[in-house]
C-alpha positions as CSV (number, residue, x, y, z in Angstrom):
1,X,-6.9,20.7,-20.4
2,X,-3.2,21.4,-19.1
3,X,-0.6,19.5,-19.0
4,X,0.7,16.8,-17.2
5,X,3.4,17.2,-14.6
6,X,7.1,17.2,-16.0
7,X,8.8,14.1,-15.5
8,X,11.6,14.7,-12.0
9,X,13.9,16.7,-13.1
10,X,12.4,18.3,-16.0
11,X,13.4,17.0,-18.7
12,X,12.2,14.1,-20.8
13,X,11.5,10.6,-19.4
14,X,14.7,8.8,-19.5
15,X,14.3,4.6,-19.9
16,X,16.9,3.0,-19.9
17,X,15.6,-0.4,-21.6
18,X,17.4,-1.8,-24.6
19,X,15.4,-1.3,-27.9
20,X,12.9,-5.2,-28.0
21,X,14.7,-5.3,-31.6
22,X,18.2,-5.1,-29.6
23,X,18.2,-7.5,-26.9
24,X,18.7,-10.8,-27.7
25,X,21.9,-9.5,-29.4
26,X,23.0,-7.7,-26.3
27,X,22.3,-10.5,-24.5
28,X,24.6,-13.1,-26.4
29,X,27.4,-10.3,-25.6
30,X,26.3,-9.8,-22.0
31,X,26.6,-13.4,-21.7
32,X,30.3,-13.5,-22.0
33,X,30.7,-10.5,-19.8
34,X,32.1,-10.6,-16.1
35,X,28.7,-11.5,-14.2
36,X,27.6,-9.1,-11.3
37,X,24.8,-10.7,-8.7
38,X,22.5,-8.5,-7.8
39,X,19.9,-8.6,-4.6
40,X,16.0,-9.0,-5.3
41,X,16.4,-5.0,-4.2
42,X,19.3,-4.2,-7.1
43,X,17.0,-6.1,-9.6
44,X,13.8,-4.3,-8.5
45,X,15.5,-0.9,-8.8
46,X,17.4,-2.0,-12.3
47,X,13.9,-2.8,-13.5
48,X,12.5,0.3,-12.9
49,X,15.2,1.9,-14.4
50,X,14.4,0.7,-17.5
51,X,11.0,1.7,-17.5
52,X,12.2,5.1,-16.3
53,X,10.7,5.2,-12.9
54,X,13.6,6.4,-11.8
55,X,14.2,9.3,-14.1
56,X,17.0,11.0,-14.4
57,X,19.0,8.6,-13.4
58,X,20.9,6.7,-15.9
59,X,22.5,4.2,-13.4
60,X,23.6,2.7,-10.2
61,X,25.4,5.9,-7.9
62,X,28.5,6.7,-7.9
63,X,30.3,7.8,-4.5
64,X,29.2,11.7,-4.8
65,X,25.9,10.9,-5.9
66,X,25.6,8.5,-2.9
67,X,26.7,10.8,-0.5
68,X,25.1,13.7,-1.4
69,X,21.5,12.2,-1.3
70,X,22.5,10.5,1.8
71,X,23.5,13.7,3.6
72,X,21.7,16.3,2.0
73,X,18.8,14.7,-0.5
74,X,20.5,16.2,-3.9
75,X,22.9,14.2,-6.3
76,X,25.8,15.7,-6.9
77,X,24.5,18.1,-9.5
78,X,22.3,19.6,-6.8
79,X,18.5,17.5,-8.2
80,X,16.6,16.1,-5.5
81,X,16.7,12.3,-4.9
82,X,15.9,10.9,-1.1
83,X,16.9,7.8,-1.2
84,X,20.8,5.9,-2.9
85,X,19.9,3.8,-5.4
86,X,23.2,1.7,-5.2
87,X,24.6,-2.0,-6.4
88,X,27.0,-4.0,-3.8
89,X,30.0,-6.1,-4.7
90,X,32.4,-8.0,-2.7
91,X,36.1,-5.9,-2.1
92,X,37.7,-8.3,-4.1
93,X,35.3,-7.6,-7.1
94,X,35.3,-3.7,-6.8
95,X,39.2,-4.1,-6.6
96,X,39.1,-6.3,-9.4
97,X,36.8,-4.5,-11.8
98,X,38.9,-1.3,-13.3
99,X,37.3,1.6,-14.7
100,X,35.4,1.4,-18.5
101,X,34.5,-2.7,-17.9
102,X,31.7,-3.8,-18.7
103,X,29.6,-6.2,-16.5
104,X,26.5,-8.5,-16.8
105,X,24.2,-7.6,-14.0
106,X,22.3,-10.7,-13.0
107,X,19.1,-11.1,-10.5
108,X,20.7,-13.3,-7.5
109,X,17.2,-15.4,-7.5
110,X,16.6,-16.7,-10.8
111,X,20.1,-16.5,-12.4
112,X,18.2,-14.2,-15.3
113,X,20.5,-11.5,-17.3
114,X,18.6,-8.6,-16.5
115,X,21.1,-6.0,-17.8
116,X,24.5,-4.2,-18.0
117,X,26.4,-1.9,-16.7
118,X,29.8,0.0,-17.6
119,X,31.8,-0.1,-14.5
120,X,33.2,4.1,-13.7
121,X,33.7,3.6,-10.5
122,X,33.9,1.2,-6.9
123,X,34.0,3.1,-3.4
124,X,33.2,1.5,0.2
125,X,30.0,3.4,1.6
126,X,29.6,3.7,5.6
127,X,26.9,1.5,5.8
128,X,26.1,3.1,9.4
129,X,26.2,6.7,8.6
130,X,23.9,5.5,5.9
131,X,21.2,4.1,7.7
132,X,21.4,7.3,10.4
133,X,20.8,9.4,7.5
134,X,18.3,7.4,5.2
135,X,16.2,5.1,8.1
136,X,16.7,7.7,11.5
137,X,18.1,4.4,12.9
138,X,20.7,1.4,12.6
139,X,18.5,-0.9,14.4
140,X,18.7,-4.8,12.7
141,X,15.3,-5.0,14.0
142,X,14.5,-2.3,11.0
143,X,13.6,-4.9,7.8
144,X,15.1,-1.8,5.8
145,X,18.8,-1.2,8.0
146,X,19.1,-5.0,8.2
147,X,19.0,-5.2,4.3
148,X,21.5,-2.6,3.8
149,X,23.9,-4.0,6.3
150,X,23.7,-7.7,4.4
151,X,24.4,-5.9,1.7
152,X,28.4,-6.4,0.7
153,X,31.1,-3.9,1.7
154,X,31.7,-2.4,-1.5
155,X,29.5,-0.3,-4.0
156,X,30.1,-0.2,-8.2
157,X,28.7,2.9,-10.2
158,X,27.7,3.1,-13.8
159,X,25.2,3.6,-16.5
160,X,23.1,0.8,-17.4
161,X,21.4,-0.9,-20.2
162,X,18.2,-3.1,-19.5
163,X,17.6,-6.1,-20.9
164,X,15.0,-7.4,-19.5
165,X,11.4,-6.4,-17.6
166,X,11.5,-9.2,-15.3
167,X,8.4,-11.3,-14.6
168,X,6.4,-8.3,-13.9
169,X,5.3,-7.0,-17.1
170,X,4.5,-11.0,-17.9
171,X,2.7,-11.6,-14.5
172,X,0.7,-7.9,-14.2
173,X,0.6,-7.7,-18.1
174,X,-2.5,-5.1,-17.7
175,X,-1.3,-3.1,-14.5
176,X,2.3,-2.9,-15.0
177,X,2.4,0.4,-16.4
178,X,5.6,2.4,-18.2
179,X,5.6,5.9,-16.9
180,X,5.1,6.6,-20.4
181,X,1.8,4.2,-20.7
182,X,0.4,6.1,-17.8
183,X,0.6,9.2,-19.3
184,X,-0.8,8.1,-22.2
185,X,-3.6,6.6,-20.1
186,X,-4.2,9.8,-18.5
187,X,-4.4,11.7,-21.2
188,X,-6.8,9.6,-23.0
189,X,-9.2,10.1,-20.0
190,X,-8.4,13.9,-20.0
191,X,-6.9,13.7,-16.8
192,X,-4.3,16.3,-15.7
193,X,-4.4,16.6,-12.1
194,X,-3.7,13.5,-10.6
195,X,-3.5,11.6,-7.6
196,X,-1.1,8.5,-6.5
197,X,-2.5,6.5,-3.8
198,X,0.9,4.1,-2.9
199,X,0.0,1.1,-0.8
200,X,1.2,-2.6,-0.2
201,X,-1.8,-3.5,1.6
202,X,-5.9,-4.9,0.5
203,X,-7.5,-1.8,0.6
204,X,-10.5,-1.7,3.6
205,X,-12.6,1.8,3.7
206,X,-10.3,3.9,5.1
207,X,-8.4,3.3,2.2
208,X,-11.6,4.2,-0.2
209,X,-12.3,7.0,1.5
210,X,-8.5,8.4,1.2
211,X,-9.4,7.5,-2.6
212,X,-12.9,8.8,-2.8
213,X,-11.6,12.4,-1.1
214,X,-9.0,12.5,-3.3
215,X,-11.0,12.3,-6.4
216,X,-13.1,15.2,-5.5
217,X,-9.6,17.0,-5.7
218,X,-8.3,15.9,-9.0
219,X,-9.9,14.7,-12.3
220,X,-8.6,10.8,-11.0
221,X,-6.9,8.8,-8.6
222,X,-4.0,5.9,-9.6
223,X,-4.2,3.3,-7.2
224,X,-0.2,2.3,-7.4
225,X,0.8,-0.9,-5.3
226,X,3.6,-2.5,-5.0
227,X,4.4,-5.7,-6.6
228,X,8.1,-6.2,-5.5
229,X,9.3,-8.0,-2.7
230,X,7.4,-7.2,0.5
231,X,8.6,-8.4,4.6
232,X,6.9,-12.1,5.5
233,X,3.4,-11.2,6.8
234,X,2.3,-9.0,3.8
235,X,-0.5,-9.8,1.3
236,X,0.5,-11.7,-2.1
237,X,0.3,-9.2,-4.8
238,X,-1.8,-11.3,-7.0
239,X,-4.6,-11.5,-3.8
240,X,-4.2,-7.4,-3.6
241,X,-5.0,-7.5,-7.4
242,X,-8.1,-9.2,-7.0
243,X,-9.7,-7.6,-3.8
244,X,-8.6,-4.1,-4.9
245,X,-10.2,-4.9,-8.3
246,X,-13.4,-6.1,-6.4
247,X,-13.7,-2.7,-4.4
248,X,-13.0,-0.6,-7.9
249,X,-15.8,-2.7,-9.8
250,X,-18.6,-2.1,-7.2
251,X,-17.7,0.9,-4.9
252,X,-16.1,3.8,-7.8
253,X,-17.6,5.2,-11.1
254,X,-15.7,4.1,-14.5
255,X,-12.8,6.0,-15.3
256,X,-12.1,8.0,-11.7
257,X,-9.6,5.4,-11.1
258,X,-7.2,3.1,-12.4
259,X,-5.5,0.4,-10.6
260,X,-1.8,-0.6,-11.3
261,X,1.1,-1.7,-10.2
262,X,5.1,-0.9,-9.9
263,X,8.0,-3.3,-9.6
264,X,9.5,-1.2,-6.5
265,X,10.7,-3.5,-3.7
266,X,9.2,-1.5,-0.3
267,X,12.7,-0.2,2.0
268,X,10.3,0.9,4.7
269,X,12.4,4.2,5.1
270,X,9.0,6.1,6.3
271,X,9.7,9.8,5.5
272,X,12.5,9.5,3.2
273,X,10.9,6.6,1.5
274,X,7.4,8.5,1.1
275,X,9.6,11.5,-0.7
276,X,11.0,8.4,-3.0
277,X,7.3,7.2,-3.7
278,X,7.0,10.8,-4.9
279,X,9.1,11.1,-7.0
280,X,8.4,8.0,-8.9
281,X,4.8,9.1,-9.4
282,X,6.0,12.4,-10.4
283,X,8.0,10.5,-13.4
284,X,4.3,8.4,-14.2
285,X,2.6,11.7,-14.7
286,X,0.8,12.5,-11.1
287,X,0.1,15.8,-10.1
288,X,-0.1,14.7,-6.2
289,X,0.4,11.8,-3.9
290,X,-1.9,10.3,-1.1
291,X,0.3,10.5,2.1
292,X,-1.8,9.2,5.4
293,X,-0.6,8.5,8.2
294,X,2.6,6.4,9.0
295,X,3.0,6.0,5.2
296,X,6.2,3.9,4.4
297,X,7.0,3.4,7.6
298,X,7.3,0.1,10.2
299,X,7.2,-0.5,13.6
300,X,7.4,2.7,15.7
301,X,10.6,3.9,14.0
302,X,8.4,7.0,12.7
303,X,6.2,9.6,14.3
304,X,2.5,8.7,12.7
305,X,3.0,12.1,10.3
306,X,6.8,12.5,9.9
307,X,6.1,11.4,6.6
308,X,3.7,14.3,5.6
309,X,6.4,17.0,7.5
310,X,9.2,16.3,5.3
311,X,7.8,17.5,2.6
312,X,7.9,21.0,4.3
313,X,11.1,20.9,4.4
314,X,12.3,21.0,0.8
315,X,13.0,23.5,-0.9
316,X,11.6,25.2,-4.0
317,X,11.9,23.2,-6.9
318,X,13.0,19.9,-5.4
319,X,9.7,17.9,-5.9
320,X,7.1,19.2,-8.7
321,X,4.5,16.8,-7.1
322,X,2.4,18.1,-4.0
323,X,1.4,15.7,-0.7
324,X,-2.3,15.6,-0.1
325,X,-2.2,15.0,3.5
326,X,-4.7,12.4,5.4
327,X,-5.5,11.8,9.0
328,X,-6.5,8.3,9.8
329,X,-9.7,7.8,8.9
330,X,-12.5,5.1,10.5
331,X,-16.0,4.4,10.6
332,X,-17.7,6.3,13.3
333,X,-21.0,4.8,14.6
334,X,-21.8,8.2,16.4
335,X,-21.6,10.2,13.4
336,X,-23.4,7.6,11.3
337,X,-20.2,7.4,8.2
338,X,-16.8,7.7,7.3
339,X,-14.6,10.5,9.4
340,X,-11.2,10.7,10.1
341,X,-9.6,11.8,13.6
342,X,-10.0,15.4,12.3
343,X,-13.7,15.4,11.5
344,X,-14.7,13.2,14.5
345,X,-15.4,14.3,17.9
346,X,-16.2,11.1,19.8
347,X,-14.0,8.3,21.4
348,X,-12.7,5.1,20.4
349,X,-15.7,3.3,22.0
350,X,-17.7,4.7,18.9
351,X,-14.8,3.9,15.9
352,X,-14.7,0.8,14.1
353,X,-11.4,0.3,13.6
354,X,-9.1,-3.2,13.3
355,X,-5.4,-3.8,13.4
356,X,-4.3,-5.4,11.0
357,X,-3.3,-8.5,13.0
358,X,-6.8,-8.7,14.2
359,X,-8.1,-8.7,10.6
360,X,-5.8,-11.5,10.1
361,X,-7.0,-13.7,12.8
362,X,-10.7,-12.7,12.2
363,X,-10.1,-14.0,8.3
364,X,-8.3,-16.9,9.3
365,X,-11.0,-17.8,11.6
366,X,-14.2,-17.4,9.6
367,X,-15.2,-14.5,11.7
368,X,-17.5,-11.7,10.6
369,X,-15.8,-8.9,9.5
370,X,-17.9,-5.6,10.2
371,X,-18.9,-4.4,6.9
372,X,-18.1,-0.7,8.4
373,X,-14.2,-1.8,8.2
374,X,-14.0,-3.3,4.9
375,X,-16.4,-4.3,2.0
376,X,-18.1,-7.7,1.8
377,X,-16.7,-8.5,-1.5
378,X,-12.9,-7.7,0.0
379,X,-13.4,-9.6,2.6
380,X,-14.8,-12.6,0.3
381,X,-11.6,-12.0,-1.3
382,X,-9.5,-12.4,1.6
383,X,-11.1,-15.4,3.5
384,X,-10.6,-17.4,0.6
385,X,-7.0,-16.4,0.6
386,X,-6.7,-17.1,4.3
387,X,-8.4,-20.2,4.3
388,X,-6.4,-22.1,1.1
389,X,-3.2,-20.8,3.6
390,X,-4.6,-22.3,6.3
């Protein structure tokens, strides 16, 4: 057996969470500390921090950091990060917060101290510029560009300290892996090479097959979703849970998957964002990431595989983890199975395939859902989600 892939950046995984023995002390002092609101966003990306998702980073960006990976996809000491993982204040704040102070960094939702950060510097990003670079656009209409221009006009920089996981290690006690409990999982299968399949979505048979081809590349596949705030229309986590848990149980053999989950609040950046989904899996020990088609991406914002090209574009050394590139795959009632647009001569007339509207409606309505699109026991799943909405 080899070895697992490095961590990004190679060197050792880098949590930044507060010894369990610590906290509550740190917290009595964070609790007389200048308080700093944070965005569901901020808190997502503080959380993974602490689990070292986001290894090597030891904070929120400073101004060089910010700027580099905006223009040119390195921090300022020339490793490759695609996406700024920054924290907004109000003007007034930044101006008011001088270098070497210490701030309680609080989720804006539910009031919680989730951690601290020593303040070494405040700057005022171009929020435009920004969105050019990152999201290719500075539509509103983007779910991604409209969150970066609510947020406020300043940005702080700093190491942090977590102190606290949030309600996602409480909620997803089984799924909501450490980078460093996934590669302990791994290992105790005897898995080296290993495949991340991302998704914020049920998965329907297109989706297994991605899996299924994918396992006949690598000793396993780790189904990842995300658990962190998603745009209004999107599946509850807790309903993902359960009908990805009711393909796994009847459709794979033990122990060539494992489902789990990451506290990562989707940006929808579409190529940059895929090369950030990469990077995070890199850190929980995968060899290789699932990248289909349109993956990260919204609306028509994104050509269907400008996701899979940028990953041609880096260079040598910038991502240790390798794309395993899909087409859009379907069930093809002409060639009798599962194919994908690059396997499958025939026409659209002959390819079961369902928007994900239509799904919706069909759920919703009680309608038959063709067991070539999705699995009976998803689907059971599903109504009864659909349904108690209704």
């Amino acid at each position: 057996m080899t070895d697992l892939v490095a961590p990004h950046g190679g060197g050792p995984l880098l949590p930044l969470m507060a010894p369990e023995q610590e906290r509550a002390g740190l917290l009595e002092k964070a609790a007389a500390l200048p308080q700093v609101e944070m965005t569901s966003r901020e808190t997502s990306d503080l959380i993974l921090m602490g689990m070292g998702a986001y290894t090597p980073l030891a904070g929120f960006m400073d101004e060089a950091d910010w700027r580099g990976v905006c223009s040119d996809m390195r921090l300022a000491d020339g490793t490759f990060w695609p996406i700024p993982i920054t924290l907004s204040v109000d003007s007034d704040v930044a101006d008011a917060l001088k270098a070497g102070t210490e701030v309680a960094l609080v989720d804006g939702e539910s009031g919680e101290i989730m951690g601290t950060m020593i303040v070494e510097e405040s700057y005022r990003p171009d929020q435009n510029w920004e969105a050019e670079q990152v999201f290719r656009t500075t539509d509103t209409a983007h779910p991604g560009v409209a969150k970066l221009f609510d947020q406020k006009a300043a940005n702080i920089a700093g190491p942090v300290t977590v102190l606290s996981e949030g309600p996602y290690r409480a909620r997803y006690r089984e799924l909501c892996f450490t980078p460093q409990e996934s590669r302990a999982k791994f290992k105790e299968l005897g898995w080296a090479k290993v495949a991340a399949f991302q998704t914020r979505n049920p998965m329907h048979r297109s989706h297994e097959q991605l899996v299924k081809t994918a396992i006949e590349m690598t000793d396993g596949v780790f189904i990842h979703q995300v658990l962190g705030k998603l745009k209004e229309g999107d599946i509850p986590a807790e309903v993902r849970v359960e009908a990805i848990d009711a393909m796994i149980q009847n459709y794979f053999i033990p122990d060539t998957v494992i489902q789990a989950g990451l506290p990562l609040e989707m940006r929808y950046a579409g190529p940059r964002e895929a090369l950030l989904h990469g990077v995070l899996r890199q850190n929980y020990g995968c060899s290789h990431l699932i990248v289909g088609r349109d993956h990260a991406g919204v609306g028509s914002y994104y050509g269907p595989f400008d996701a899979q090209a940028i990953f041609d574009t880096l260079w040598d050394g910038a991502l240790e983890i390798q794309p395993l590139k899909f087409d859009i795959t379907f069930y093809c009632k002409k060639c009798g199975g599962m194919a994908s647009a690059r396997t499958c001569p025939h026409g659209n007339e002959d390819r079961v395939n369902i928007s994900g509207t239509r799904q919706r409606e069909m759920l919703a309505n009680g309608e038959d859902v063709p067991v070539e699109f999705s699995r009976p026991e998803v689907v059971d799943v599903l109504r009864a989600f659909y349904q108690s909405a209704s």
